[in-house]
N, C-alpha and C positions, 0 to 999 in steps of 0.2 A: 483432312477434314473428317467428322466425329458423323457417324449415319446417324446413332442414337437407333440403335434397332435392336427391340427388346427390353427398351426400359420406359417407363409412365413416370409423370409427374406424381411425385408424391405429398402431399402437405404434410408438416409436420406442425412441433408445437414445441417452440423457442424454452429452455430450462429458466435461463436467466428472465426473460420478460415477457413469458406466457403468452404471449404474439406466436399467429401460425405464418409460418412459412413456405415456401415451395421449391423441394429439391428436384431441380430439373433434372429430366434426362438425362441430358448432358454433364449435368455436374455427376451423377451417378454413372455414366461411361467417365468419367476420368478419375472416378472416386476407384472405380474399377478397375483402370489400367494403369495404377497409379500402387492398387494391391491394397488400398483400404477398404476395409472391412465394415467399419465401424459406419452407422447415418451419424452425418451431424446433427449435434444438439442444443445447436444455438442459431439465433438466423444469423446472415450476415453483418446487420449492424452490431451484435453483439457479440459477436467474432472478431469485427475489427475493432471496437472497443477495448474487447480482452487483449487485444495483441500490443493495443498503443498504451495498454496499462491505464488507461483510462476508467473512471468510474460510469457505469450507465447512468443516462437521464431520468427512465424510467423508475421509481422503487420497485426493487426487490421484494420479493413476499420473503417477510423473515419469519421462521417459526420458533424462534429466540424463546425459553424459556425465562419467565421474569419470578423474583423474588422480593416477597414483601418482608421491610422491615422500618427500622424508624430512622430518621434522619438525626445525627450522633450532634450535630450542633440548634437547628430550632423543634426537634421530638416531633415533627410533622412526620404520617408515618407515606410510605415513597415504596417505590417497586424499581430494582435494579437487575439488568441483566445478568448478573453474578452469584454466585454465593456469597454472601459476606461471610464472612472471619469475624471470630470476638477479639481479637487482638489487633484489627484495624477497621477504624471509625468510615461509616457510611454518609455521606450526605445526599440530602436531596438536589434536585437538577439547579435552583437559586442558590445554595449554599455552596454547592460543588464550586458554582460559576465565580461566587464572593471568594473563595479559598485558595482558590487556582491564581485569580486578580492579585491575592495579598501574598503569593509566594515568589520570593525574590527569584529572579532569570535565574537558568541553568547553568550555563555557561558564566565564569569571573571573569568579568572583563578585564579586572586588574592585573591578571594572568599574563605572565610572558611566555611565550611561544619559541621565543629564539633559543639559539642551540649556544651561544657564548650569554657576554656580558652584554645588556643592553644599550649601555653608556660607548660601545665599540662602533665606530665610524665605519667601519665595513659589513656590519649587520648581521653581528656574532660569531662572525668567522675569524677572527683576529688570531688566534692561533695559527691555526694552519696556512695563511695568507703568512705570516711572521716564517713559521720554521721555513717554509719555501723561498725567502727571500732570505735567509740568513745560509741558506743553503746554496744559493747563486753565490753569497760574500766569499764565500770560505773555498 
């Protein structure tokens, strides 16, 4: 059992969502006999957030730099998190969305995947199923 003697409740102030927290005593005795150094710098819920790979609920204060320029298909002029490039066209957040809708899927579906003939009853292994069985004849 953990006395917690010599350490205070500390508040802190969460990186991710600016919410203050409370590292206990106790969490600081086993931060300590555990040989971390370091206060945590997130509260709990966004600790196990990060851990489940999860996106926080809360937004994030982003300090994203934006840049203005014109949108390459209606000339309205739009602000994007990027630098643009003069060798590839900008759109604005409508247009992007319209460009995106009119570009065929990534993936060809028409694409065979199997490693033989598709027309093969055993599901492109026809070879190898073949030489093995010719291999028991002989």
């Amino acid at each position: 059992m953990m006395s917690n003697e010599g350490y205070q409740d500390r508040i802190l102030t969460c990186r991710d969502c600016g919410q203050d927290f409370t590292f206990t005593a106790g969490e600081q005795e086993f931060y300590d006999s555990r040989g971390l150094t370091n206060v945590p710098s997130r509260c709990p819920s966004c600790r196990a957030i990060r851990r489940g790979g999860q996106q926080p609920s809360a937004p994030r204060p982003r300090n994203t730099e934006h840049y203005e320029t014109i949108c390459a298909s209606c000339g309205r002029p739009t602000s994007v998190p990027f630098v643009p490039r003069e060798d590839r066209p900008v759109y604005c957040s409508e247009c992007y969305q319209s460009q995106r809708a009119a570009r065929p899927a990534r993936r060809d579906d028409s694409r065979s995947y199997s490693y033989g003939s598709s027309n093969s009853s055993n599901g492109g292994y026809g070879d190898r199923r073949d030489r093995r069985d010719n291999r028991d004849r002989w």
